[in-house]
C-alpha positions in Angstrom: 14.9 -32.2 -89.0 14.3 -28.4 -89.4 17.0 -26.1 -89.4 17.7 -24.2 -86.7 19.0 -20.7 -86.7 21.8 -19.2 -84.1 20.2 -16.0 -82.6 23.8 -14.8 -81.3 25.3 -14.5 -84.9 22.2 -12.9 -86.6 21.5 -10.9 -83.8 24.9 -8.5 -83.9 24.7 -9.0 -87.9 21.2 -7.5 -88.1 20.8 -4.0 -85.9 23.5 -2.2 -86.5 22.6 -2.2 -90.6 18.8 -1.8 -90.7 18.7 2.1 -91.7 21.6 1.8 -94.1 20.2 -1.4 -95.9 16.9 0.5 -96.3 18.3 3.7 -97.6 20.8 1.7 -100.6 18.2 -0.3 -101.9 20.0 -3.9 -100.0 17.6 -6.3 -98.1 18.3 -7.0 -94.6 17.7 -10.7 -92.9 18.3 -12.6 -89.9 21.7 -13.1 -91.7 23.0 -9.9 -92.5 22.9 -7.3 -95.4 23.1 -8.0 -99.3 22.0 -6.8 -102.1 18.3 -6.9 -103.3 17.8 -9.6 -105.8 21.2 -10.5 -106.4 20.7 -13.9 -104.3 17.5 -15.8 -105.4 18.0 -18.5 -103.0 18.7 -16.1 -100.0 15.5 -14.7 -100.8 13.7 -17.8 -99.8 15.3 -18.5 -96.5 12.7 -16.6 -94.6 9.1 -18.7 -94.5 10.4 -22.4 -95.7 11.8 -25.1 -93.5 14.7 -27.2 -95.4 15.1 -30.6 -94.1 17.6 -33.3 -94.8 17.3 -34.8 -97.8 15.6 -38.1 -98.1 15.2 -41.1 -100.0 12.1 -41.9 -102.4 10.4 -45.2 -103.7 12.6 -44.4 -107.4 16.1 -44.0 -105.2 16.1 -40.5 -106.2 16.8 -38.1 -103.7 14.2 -34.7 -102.6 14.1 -32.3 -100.0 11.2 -31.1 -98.3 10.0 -27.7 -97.6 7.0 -26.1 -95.4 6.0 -23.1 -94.0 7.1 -22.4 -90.8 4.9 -22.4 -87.4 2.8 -20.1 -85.7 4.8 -17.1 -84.5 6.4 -17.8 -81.1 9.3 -15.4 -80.2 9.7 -12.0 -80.6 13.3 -10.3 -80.1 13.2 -6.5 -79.6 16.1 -3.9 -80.3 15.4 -0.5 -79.6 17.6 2.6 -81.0 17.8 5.6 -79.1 17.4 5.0 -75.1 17.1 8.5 -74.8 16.0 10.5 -77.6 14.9 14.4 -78.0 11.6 16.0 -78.2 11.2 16.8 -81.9 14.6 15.1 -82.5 16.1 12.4 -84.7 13.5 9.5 -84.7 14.4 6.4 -83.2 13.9 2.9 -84.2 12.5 -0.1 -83.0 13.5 -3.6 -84.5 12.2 -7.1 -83.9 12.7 -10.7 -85.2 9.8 -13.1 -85.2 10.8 -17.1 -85.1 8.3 -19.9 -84.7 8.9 -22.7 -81.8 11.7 -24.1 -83.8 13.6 -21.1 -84.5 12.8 -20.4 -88.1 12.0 -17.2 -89.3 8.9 -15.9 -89.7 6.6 -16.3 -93.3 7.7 -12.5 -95.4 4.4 -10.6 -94.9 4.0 -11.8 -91.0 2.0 -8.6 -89.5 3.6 -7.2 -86.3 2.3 -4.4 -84.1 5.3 -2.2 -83.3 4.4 0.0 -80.2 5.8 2.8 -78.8 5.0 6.4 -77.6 4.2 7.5 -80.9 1.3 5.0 -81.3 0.6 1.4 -82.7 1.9 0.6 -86.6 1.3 -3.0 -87.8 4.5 -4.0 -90.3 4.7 -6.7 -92.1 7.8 -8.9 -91.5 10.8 -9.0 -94.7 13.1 -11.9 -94.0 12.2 -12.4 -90.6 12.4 -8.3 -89.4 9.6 -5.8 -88.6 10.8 -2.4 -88.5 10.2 1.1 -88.3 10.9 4.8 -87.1 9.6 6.1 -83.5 8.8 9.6 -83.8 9.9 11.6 -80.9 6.6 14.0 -80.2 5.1 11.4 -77.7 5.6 13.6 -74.6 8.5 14.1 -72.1 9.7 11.6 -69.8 9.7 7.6 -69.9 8.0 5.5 -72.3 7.9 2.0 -73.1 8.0 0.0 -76.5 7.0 -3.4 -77.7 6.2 -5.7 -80.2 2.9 -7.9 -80.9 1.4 -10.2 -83.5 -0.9 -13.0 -83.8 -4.6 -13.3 -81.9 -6.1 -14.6 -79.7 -4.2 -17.9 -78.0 -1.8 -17.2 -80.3 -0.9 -13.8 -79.5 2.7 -13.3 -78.3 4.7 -10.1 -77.7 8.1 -9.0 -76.7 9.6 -8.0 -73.5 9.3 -4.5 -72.8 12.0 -2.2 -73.9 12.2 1.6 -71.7 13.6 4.4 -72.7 13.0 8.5 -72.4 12.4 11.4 -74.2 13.5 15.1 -73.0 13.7 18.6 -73.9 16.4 19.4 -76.1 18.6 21.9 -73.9 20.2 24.0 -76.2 16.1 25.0 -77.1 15.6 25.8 -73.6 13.7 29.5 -73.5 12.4 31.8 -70.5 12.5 35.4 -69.5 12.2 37.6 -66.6 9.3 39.6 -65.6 10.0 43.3 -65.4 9.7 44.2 -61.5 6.9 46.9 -60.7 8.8 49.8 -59.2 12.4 49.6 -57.1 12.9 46.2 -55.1 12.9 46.8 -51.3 16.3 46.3 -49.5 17.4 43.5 -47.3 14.9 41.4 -48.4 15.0 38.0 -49.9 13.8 38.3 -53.5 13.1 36.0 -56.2 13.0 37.2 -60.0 10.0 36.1 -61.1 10.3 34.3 -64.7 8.7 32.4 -67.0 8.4 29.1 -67.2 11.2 26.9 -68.7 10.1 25.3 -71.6 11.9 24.1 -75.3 10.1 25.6 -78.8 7.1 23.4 -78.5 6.6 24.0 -74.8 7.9 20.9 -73.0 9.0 21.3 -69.6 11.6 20.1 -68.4 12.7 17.8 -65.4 13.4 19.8 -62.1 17.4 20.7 -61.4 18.3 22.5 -64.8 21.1 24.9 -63.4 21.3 28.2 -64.3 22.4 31.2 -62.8 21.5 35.3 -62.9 23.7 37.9 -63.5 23.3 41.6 -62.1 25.0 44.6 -63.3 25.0 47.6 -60.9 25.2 51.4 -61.7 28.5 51.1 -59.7 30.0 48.9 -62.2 29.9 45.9 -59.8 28.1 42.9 -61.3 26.7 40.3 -59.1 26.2 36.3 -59.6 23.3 34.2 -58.3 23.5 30.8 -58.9 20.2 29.2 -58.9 18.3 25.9 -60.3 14.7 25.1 -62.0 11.8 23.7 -59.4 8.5 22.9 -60.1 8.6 25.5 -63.4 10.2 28.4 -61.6 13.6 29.4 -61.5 14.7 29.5 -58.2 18.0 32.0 -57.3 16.9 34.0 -54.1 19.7 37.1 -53.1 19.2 39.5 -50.4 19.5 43.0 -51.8 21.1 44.7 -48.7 24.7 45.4 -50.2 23.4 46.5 -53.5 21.5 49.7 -54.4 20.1 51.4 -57.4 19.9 51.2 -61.2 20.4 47.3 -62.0 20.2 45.3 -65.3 19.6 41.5 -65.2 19.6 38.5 -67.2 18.9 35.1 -66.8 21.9 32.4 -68.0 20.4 29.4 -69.3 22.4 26.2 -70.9 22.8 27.6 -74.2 21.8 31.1 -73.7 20.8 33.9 -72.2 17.1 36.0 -71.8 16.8 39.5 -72.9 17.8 41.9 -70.1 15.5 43.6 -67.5 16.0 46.7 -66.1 15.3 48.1 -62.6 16.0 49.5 -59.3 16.7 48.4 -55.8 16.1 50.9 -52.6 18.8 52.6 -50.8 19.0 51.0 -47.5 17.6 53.4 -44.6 19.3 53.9 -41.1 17.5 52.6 -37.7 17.8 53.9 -34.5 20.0 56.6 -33.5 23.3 55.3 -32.3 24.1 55.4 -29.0 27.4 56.9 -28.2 29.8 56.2 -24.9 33.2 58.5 -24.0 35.7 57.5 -21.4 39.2 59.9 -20.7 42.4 58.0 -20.6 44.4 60.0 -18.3 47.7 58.1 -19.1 47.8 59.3 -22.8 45.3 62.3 -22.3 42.7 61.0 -24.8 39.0 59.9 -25.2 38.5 56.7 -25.9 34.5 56.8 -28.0 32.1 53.7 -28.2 29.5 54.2 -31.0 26.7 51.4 -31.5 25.0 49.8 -32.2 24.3 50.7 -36.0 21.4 49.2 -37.5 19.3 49.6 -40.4 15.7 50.2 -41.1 15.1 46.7 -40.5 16.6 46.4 -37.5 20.1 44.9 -38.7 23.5 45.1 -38.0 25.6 46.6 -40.8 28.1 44.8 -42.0 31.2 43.8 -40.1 34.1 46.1 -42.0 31.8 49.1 -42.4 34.0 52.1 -42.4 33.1 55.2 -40.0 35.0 58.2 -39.3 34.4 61.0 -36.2 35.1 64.3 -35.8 35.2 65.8 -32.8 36.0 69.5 -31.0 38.3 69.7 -28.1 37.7 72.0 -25.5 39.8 74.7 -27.4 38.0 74.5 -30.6 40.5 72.3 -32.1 38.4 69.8 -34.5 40.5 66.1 -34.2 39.2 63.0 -35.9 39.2 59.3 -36.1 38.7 56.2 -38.5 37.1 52.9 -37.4 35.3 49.5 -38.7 32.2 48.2 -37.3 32.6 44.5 -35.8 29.0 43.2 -34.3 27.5 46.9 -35.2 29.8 48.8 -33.5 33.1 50.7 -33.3 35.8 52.3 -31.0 38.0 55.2 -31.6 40.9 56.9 -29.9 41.0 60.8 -30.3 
C-alpha cells in the first residue's frame, strides 16, 4: 500500500518557513524545515513510494519503491493579500501530490502565475516557489499554479489579492490661480493629479484636506476627498478677502504653498431705509434693509452696523445694530 501523507500537518509546517529555509542554506519539504544534507534518507521522501515490506521466493524480506503518479493536486498559499506598488515582494507557494497523496518527483515543472507574469519552477521536495514582484499595476489581481499538458494539465484554485499605492508616496500640488478669485463663489483649487513616485493612481476617497492662511491671520480648513484624479474641497469665498496662502494636506505630507488673492466683496443695491417716532419715549425707531451684496445676497446674520444721525438741533446721536435676514432696527 502507498503511503499516504496528512496535508493538515505539513500544510501549517511548510508556509510559514519557506523564505527563512531559503535564505540559511536548510531545505524545506512537505514535512517541515532541516538542514541541507544532514538527512540522506529525508532527502528521498519526495518522488518514491515506500510500501510495506513483503515476502520473496528466498524468505528474505524487500521493500518496494516507484515513482509517484502523474501530478493531480495542486495546494496554493499566497503571501501578501495586499501588497504595495514597488513594495516588499510577495510570495506564492504550492504543493504538488499525485492521486494518492505523494509528493511530487524533485524537478516537477510548475507554472507559478501572478500579476508579474508566468515563471515555470521546478518542484524541491514536493514545493514550487517563488517571489511576486509588486510592479503589476494597481488594483486586484489573481494568482495560480499549473503543470502538466494536455489531459493532464491541472492547476490550482485561484488565489485574489491587491496591490495599491503606497500612501506615505502619495504626491500632488496646486495650480497657481490666474489673478484674485472672485467672491461668493464656489471654487475648487485646481491640483494635480494624485499619484505615488511611479505614477499610480490611487482608488477614489483618499481624504485630505486644504488649509488657507489669510492676511488677517485667520486660517481656514476645507476638508475635501480625491474623485476621479481631482481633489475635490469646494469653499465659498464670501467671508474671506485678500492675500491668501494655501496648501494642500495629504496622508503623509503636505504640497508646496500657493500664493494668491481673493476679491473684496462689493455692495448691491442701495438700502432702503424706514423711520417711525415713538411718541411715548420721544425717539425714532430706523428700519434699514435689506443689505445685499454684488450678487444679490444677504450678508450675514451678526453683521455689525452702526447710524448716525442729526436731530433737529444739530445734535449728532447714534446707534449700534446686527443684521438678522439682511436687515436691522435701531432706537435713537
Amino acid at each position: 500500500m502507498a503511503r499516504r501523507i496528512s496535508l493538515a500537518v505539513f500544510w501549517w509546517l511548510l508556509l510559514p518557513q519557506v523564505a527563512t529555509a531559503e535564505s540559511v542554506g536548510y531545505v524545506t519539504d512537505a514535512f517541515g524545515v532541516y538542514e541541507a544534507g544532514s538527512d540522506s534518507q529525508r532527502d528521498r521522501w519526495a518522488g518514491v513510494i515506500s510500501d510495506l515490506p513483503s515476502a520473496t521466493d528466498d524468505g528474505s524480506m524487500s521493500i518496494d519503491r516507484t515513482a509517484p503518479g502523474l501530478p493531480e493536486t495542486l495546494l496554493l498559499h499566497f503571501g501578501g493579500k495586499s501588497t504595495v506598488a514597488g513594495g516588499a515582494p510577495a510570495s506564492i507557494v504550492t504543493v504538488v501530490f499525485d492521486r494518492d497523496g505523494n509528493l511530487a518527483d524533485n524537478g516537477t515543472m510548475v507554472s507559478l502565475v501572478a500579476a508579474d507574469g508566468s515563471v515555470p519552477v521546478p518542484t524541491r521536495g514536493g514545493i514550487a516557489a517563488r517571489k511576486v514582484a509588486t510592479t503589476g499595476g494597481i488594483g486586484r489581481h489573481y494568482a495560480w499554479a499549473l503543470t502538466g499538458q494536455g489531459d493532464a494539465l491541472r492547476q490550482s484554485g485561484r488565489y485574489g489579492y491587491r496591490i495599491g499605492v503606497s500612501m506615505r508616496d502619495l504626491q500632488s500640488w496646486f495650480a497657481t490661480p490666474e489673478g484674485p478669485l472672485p467672491a461668493e463663489e464656489t471654487l475648487r483649487l485646481a491640483t494635480a493629479p494624485l499619484s505615488d513616485a511611479s505614477g499610480n493612481l490611487p482608488e477614489d476617497g483618499i481624504a485630505g484636506s486644504i488649509i488657507m492662511g489669510h492676511g488677517t491671520g485667520a486660517h481656514t480648513l476645507v476638508p475635501g476627498v480625491w474623485v476621479d484624479r481631482t481633489f475635490v474641497a469646494p469653499f465659498i469665498t464670501r467671508d474671506v478677502t485678500g492675500p491668501t496662502a494655501a496648501e494642500l494636506v495629504l496622508p503623509f505630507g503636505t504640497t508646496d504653498r500657493i500664493d494668491f488673492d481673493i476679491g473684496v466683496l462689493r455692495k448691491g443695491a442701495p438700502v432702503a431705509t424706514r423711520a417711525s417716532v415713538i411718541a411715548s419715549i420721544r425717539a425714532i425707531r430706523i428700519t434699514l434693509g435689506p443689505f445685499t451684496t454684488e450678487a444679490g445676497y444677504y450678508l450675514y446674520d451678526g453683521t455689525p452696523i452702526s447710524v448716525w444721525a442729526t436731530d433737529g438741533t444739530g445734535a449728532a446721536v447714534s446707534a449700534r445694530g446686527w443684521l438678522l435676514d439682511g436687515k436691522t432696527t435701531v432706537i435713537l
